[in-house]
PDB file as gemmi writes it, atoms N, CA and C in Angstrom:
CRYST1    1.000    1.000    1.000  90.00  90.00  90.00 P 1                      
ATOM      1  N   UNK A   1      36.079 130.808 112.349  1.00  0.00           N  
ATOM      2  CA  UNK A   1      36.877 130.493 113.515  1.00  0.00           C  
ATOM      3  C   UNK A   1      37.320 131.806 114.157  1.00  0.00           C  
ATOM      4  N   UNK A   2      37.365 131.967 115.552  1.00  0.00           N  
ATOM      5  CA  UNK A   2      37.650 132.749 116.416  1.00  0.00           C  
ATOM      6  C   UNK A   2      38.857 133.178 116.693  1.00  0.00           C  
ATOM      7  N   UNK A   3      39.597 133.799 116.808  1.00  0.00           N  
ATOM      8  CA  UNK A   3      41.014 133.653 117.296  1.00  0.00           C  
ATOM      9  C   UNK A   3      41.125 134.825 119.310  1.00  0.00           C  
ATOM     10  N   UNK A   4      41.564 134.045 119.501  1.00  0.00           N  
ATOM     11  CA  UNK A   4      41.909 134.924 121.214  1.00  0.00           C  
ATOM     12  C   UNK A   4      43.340 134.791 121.528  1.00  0.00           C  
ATOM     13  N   UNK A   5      43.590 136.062 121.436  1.00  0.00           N  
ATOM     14  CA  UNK A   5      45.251 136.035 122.028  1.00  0.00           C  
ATOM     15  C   UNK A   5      45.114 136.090 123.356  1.00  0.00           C  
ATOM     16  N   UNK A   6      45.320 134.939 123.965  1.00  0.00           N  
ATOM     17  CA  UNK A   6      45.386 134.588 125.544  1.00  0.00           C  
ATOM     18  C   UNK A   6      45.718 135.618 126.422  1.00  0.00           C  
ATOM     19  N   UNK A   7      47.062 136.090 125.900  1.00  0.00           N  
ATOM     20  CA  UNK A   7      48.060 137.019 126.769  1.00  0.00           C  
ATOM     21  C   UNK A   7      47.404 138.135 127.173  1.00  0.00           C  
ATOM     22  N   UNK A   8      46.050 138.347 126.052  1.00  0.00           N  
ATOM     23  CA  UNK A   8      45.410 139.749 126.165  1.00  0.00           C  
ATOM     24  C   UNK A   8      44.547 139.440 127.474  1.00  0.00           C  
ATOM     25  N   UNK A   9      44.163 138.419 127.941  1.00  0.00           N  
ATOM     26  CA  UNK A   9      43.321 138.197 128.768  1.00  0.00           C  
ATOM     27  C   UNK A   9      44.142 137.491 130.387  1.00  0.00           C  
ATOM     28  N   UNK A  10      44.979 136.963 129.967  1.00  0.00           N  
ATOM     29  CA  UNK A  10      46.180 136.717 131.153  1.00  0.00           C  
ATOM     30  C   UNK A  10      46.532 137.991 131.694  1.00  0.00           C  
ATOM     31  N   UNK A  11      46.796 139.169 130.993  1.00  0.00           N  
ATOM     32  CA  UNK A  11      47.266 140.381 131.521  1.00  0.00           C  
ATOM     33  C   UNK A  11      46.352 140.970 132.138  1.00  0.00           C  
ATOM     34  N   UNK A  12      45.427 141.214 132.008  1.00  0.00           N  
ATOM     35  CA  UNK A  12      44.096 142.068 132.230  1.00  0.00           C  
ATOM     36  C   UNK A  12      43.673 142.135 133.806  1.00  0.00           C  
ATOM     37  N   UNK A  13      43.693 140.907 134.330  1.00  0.00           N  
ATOM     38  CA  UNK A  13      43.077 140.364 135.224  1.00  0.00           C  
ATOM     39  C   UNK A  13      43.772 139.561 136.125  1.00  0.00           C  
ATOM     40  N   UNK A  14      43.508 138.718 137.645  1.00  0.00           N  
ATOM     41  CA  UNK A  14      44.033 138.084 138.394  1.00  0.00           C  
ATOM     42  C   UNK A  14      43.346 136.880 137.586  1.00  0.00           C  
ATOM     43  N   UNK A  15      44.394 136.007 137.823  1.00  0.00           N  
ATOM     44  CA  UNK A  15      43.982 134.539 137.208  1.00  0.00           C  
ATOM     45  C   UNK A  15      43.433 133.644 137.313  1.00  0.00           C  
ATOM     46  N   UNK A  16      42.239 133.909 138.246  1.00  0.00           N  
ATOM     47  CA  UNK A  16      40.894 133.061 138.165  1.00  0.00           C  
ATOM     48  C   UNK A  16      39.941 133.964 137.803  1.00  0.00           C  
ATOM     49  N   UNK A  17      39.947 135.644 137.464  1.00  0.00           N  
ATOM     50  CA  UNK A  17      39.151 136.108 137.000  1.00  0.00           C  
ATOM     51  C   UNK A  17      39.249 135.514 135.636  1.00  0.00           C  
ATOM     52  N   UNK A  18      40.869 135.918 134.936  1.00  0.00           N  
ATOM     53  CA  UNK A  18      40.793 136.008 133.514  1.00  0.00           C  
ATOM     54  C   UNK A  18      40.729 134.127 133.029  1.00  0.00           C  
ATOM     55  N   UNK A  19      40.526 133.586 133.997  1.00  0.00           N  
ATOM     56  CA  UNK A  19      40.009 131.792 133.802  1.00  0.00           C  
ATOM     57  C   UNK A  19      38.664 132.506 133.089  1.00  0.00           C  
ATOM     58  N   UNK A  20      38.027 132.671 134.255  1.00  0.00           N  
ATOM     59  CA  UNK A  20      36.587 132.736 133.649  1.00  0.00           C  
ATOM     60  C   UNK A  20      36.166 133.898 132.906  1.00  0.00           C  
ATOM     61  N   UNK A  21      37.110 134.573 132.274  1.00  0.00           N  
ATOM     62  CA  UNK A  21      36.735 135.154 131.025  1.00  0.00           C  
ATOM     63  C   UNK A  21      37.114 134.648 130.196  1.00  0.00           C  
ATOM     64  N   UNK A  22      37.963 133.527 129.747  1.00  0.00           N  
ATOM     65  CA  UNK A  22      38.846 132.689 129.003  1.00  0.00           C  
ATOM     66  C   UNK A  22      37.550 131.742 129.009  1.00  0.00           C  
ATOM     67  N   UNK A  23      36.852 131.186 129.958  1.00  0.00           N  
ATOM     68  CA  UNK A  23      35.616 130.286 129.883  1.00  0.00           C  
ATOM     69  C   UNK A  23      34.456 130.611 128.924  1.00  0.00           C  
ATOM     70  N   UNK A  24      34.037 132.009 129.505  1.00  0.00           N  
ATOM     71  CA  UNK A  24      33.033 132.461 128.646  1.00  0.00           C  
ATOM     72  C   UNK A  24      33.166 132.204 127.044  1.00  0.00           C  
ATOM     73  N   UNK A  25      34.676 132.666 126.796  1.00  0.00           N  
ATOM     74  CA  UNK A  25      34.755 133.171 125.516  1.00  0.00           C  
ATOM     75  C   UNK A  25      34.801 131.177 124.963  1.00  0.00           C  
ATOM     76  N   UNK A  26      35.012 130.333 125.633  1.00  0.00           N  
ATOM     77  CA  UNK A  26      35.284 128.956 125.095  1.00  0.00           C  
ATOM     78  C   UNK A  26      33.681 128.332 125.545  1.00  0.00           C  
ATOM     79  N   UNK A  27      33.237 128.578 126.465  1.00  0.00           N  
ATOM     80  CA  UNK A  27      31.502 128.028 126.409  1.00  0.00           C  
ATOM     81  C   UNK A  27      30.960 128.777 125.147  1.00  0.00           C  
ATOM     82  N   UNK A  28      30.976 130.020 124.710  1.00  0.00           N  
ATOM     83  CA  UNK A  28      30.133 130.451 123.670  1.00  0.00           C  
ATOM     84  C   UNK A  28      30.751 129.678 122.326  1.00  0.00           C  
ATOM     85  N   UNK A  29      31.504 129.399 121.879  1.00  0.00           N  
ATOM     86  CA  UNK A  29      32.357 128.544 121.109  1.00  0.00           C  
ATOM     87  C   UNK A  29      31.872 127.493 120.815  1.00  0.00           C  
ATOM     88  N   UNK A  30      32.053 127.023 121.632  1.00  0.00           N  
ATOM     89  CA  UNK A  30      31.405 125.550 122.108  1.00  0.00           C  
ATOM     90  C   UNK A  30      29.594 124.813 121.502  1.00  0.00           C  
ATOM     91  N   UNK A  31      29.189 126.176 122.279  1.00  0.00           N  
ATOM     92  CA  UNK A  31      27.796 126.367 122.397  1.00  0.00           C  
ATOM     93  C   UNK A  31      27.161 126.645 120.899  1.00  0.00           C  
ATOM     94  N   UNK A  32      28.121 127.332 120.130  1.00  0.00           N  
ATOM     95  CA  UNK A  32      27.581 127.467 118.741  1.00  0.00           C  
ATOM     96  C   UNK A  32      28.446 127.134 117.616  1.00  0.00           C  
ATOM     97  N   UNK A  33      28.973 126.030 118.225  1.00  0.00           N  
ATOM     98  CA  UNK A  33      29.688 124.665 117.530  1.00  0.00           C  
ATOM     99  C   UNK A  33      31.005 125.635 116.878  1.00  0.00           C  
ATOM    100  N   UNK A  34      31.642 126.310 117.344  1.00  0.00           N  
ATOM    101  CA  UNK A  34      32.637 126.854 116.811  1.00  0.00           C  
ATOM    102  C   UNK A  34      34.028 126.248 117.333  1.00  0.00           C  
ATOM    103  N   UNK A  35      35.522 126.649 116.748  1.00  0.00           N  
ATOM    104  CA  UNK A  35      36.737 126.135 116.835  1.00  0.00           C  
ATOM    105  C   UNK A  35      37.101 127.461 117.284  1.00  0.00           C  
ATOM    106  N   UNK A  36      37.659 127.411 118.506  1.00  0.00           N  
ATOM    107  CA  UNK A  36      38.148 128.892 118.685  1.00  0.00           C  
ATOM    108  C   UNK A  36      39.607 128.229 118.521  1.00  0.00           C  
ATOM    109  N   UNK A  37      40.929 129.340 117.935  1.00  0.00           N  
ATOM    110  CA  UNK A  37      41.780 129.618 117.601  1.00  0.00           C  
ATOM    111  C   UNK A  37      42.518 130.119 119.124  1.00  0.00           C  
ATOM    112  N   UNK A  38      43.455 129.619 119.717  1.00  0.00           N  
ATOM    113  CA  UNK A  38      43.981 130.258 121.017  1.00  0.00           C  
ATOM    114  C   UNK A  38      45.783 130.736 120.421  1.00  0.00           C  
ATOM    115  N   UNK A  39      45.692 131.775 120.201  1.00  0.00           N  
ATOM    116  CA  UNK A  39      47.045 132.321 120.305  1.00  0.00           C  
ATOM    117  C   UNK A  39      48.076 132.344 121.356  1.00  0.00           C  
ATOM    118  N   UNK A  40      49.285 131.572 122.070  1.00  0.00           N  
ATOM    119  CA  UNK A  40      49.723 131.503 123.017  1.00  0.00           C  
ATOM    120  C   UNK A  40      50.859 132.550 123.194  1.00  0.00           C  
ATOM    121  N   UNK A  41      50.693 133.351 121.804  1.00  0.00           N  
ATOM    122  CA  UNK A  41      52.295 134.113 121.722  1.00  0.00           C  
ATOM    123  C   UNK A  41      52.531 134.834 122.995  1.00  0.00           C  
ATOM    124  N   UNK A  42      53.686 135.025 123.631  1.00  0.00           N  
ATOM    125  CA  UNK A  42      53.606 135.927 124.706  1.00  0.00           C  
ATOM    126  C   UNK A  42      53.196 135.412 126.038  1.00  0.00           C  
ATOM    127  N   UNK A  43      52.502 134.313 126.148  1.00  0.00           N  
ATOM    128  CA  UNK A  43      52.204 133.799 127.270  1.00  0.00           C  
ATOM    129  C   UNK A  43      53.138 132.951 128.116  1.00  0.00           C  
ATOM    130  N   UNK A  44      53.539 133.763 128.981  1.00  0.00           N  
ATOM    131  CA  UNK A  44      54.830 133.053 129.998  1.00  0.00           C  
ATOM    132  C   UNK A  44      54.294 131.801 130.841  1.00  0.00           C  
ATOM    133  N   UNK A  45      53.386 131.489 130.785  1.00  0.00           N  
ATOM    134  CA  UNK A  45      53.086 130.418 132.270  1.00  0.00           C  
ATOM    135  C   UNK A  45      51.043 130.195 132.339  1.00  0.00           C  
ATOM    136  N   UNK A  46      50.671 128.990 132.742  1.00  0.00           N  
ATOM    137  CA  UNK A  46      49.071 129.078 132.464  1.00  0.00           C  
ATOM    138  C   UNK A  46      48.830 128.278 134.377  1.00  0.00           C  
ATOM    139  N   UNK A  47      48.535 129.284 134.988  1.00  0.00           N  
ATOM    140  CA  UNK A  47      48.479 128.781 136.089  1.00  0.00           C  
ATOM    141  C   UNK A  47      47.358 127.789 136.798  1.00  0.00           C  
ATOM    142  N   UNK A  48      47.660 127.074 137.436  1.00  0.00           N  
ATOM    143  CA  UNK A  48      46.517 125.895 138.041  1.00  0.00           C  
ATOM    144  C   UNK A  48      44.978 127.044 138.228  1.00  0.00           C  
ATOM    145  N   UNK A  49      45.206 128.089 138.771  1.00  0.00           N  
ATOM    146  CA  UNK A  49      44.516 128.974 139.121  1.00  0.00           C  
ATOM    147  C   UNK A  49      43.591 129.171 137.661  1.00  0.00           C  
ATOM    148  N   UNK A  50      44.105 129.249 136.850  1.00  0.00           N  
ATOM    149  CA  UNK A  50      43.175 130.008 135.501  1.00  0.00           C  
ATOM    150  C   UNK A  50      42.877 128.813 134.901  1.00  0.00           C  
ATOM    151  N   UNK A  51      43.664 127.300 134.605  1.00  0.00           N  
ATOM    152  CA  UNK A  51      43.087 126.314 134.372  1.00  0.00           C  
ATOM    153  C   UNK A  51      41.762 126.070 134.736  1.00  0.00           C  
ATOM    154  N   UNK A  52      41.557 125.890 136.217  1.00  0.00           N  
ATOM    155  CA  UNK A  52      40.728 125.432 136.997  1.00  0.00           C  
ATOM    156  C   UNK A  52      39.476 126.134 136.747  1.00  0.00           C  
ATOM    157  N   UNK A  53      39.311 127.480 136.282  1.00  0.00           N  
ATOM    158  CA  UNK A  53      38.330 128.145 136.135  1.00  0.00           C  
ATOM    159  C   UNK A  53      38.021 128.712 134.669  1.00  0.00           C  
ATOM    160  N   UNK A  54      38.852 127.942 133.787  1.00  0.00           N  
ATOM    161  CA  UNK A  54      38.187 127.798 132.079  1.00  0.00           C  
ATOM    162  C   UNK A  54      38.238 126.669 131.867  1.00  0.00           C  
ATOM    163  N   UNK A  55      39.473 126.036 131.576  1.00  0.00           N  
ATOM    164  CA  UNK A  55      39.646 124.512 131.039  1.00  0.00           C  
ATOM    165  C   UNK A  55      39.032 123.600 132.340  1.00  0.00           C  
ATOM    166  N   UNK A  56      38.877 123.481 133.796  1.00  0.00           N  
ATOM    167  CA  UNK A  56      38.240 122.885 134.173  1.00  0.00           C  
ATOM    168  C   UNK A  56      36.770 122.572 134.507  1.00  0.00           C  
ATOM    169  N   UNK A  57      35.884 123.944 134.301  1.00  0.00           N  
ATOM    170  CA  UNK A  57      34.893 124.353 134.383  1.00  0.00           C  
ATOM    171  C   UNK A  57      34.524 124.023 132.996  1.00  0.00           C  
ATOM    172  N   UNK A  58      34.844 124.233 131.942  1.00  0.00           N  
ATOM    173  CA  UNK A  58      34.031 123.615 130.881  1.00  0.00           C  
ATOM    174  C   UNK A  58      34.157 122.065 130.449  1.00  0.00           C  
ATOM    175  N   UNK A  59      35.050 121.624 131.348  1.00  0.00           N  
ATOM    176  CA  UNK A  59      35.160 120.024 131.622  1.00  0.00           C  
ATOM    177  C   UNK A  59      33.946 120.115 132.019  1.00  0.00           C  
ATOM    178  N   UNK A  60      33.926 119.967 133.379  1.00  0.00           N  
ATOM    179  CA  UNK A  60      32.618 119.889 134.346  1.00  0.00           C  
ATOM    180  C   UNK A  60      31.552 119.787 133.379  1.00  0.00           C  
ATOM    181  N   UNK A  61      31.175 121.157 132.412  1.00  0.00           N  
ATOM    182  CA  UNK A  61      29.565 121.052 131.688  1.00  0.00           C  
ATOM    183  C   UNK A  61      30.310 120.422 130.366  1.00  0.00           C  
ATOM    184  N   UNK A  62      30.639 120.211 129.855  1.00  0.00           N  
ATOM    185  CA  UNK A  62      31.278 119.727 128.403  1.00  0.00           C  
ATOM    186  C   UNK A  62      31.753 118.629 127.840  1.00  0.00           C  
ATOM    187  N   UNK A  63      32.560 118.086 129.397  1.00  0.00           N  
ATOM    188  CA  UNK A  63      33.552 117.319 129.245  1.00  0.00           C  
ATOM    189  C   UNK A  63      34.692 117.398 128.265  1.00  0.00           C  
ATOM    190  N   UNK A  64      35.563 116.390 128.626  1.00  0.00           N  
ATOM    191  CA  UNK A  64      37.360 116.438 128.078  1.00  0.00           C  
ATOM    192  C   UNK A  64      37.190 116.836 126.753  1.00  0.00           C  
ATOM    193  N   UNK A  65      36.837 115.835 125.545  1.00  0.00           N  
ATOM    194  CA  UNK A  65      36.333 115.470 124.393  1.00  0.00           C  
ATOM    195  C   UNK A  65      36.149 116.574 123.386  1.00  0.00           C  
ATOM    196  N   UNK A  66      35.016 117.041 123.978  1.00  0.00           N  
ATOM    197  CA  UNK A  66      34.038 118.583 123.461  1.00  0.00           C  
ATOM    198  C   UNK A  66      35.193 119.859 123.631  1.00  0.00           C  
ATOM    199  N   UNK A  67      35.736 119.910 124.643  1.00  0.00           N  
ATOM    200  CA  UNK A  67      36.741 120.533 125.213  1.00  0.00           C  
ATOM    201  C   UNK A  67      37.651 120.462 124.073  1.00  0.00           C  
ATOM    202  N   UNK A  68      38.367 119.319 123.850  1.00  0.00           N  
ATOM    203  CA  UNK A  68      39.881 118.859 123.265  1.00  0.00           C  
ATOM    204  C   UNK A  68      39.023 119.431 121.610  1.00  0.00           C  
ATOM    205  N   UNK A  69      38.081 119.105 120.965  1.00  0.00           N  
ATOM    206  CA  UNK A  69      37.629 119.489 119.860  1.00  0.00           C  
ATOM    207  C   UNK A  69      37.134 121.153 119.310  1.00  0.00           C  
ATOM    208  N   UNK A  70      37.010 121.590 120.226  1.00  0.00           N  
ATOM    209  CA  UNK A  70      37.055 122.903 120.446  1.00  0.00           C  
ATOM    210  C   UNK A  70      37.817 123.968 120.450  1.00  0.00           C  
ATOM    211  N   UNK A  71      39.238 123.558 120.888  1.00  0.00           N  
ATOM    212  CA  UNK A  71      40.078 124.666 120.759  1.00  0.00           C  
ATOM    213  C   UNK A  71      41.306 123.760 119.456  1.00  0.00           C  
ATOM    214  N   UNK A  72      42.341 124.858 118.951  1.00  0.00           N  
ATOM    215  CA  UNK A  72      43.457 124.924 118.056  1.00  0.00           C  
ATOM    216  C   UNK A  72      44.465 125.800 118.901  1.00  0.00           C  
ATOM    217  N   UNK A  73      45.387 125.342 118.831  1.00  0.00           N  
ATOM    218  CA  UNK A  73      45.994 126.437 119.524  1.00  0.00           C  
ATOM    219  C   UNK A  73      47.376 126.699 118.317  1.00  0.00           C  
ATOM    220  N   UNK A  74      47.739 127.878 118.449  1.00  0.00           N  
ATOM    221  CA  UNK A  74      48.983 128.390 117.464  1.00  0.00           C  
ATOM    222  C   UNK A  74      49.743 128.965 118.402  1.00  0.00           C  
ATOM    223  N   UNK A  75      51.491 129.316 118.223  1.00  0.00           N  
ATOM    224  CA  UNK A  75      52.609 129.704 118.856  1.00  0.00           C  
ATOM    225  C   UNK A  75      52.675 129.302 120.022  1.00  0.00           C  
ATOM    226  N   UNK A  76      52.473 127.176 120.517  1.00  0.00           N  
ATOM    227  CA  UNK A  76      52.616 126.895 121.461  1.00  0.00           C  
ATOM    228  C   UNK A  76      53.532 126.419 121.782  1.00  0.00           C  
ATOM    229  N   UNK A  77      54.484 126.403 122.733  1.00  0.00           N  
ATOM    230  CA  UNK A  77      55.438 125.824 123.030  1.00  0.00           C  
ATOM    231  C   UNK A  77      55.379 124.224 123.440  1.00  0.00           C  
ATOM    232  N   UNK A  78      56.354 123.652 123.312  1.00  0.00           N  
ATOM    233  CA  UNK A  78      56.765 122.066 123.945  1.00  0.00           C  
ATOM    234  C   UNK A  78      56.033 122.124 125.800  1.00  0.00           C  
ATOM    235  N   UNK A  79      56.968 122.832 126.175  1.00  0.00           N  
ATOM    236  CA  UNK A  79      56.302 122.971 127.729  1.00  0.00           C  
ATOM    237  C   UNK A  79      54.585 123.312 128.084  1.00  0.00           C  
ATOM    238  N   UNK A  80      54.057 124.666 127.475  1.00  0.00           N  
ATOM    239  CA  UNK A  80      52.731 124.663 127.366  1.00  0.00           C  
ATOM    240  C   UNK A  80      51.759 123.505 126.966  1.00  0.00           C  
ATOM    241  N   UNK A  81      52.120 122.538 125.778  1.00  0.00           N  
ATOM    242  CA  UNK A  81      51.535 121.787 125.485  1.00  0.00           C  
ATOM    243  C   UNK A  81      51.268 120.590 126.146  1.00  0.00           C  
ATOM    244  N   UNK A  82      52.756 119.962 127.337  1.00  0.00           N  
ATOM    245  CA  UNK A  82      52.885 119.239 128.377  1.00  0.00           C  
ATOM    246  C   UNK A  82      52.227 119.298 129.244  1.00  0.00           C  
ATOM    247  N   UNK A  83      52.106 120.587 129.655  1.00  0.00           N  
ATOM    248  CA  UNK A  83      51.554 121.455 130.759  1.00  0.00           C  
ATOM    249  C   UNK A  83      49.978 120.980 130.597  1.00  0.00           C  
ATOM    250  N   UNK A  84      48.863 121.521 129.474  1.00  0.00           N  
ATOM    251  CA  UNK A  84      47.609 121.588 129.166  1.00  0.00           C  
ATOM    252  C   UNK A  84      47.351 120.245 128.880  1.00  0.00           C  
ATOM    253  N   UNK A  85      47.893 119.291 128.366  1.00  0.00           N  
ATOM    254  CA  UNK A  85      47.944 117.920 128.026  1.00  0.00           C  
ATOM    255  C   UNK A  85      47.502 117.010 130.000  1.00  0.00           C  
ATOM    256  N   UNK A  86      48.634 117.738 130.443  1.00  0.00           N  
ATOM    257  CA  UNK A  86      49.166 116.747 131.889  1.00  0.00           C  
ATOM    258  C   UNK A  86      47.621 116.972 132.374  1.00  0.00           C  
ATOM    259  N   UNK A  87      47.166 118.151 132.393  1.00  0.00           N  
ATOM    260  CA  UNK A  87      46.046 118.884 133.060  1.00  0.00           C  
ATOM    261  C   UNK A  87      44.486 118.595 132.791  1.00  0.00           C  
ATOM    262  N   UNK A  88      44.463 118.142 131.006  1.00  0.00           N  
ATOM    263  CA  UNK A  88      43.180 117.126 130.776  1.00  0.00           C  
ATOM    264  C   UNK A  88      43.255 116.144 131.569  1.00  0.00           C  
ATOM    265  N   UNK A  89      44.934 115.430 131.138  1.00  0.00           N  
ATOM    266  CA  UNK A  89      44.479 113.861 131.716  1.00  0.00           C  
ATOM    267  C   UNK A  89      44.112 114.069 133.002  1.00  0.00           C  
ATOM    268  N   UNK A  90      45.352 114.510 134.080  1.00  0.00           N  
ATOM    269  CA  UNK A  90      44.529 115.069 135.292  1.00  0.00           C  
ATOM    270  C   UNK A  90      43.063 114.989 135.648  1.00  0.00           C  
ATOM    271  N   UNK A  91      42.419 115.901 135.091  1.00  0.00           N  
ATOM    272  CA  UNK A  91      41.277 116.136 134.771  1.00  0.00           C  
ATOM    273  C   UNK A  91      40.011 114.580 135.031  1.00  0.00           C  
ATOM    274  N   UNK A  92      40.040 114.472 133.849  1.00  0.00           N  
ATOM    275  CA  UNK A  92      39.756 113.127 133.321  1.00  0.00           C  
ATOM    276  C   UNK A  92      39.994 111.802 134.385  1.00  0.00           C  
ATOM    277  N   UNK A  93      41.216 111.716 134.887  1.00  0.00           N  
ATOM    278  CA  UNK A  93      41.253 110.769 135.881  1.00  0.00           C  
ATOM    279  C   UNK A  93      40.590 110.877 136.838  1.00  0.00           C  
ATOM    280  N   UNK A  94      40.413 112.111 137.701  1.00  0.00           N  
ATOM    281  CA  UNK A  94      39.820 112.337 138.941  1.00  0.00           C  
ATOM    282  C   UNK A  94      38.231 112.247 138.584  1.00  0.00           C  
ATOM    283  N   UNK A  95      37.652 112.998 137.581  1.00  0.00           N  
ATOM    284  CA  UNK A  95      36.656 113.151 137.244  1.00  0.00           C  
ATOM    285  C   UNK A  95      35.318 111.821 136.456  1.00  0.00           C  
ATOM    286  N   UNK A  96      36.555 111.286 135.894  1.00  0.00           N  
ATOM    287  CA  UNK A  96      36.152 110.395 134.890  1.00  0.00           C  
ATOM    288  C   UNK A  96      36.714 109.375 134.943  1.00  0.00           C  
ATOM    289  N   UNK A  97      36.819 108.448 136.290  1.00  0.00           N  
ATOM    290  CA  UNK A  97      38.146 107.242 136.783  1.00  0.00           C  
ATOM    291  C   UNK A  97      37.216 106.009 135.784  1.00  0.00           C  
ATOM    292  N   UNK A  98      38.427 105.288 135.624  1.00  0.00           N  
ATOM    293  CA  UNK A  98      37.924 104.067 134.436  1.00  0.00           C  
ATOM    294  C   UNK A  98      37.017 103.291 135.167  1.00  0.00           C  
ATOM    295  N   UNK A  99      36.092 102.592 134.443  1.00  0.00           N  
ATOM    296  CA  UNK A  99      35.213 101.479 135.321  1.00  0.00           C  
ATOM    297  C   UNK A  99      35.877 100.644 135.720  1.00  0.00           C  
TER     298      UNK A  99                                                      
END                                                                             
């Protein structure tokens, strides 16, 4: 298992770059059936902006499911977890509306 301290990649970059470096590192994961480990320590806020271009983009090729089985996350807060939760279903509804 992988571990990525988010914050290292939230800082780095504007937040649809560091989306899709946050993507890469969760498509290769994915791709070779791995559990990546997401460290949230330190991470103040996960913006629609960086969602949209990791966690929604590997919706798109992956879907919710593959997605939700894929990551672990450690040092997450109550709010973060609301937050990423609200943002599958989100997700999922628009994308994936019930028959």
């Amino acid at each position: 298992m992988k571990e990525v301290i988010l914050n290292d990649i939230l800082l780095s970059k504007p937040y649809p770059d560091a989306g899709y470096d946050f993507y890469t590192i969760l498509k290769a994961a994915i791709s070779q059936g791995e559990t990546l480990s997401i460290n949230m320590d330190g991470v103040a806020g996960m913006p629609t902006m960086f969602m949209n271009t990791s966690f929604g983009k590997i919706m798109s090729e992956f879907g919710v499911e593959k997605l939700k089985k894929s990551m672990i996350f450690k040092n997450i807060t109550k709010v973060q977890i609301e937050r990423i939760g609200k943002y599958l279903k989100d997700y999922s509804e628009v994308y994936n509306p019930p028959a």
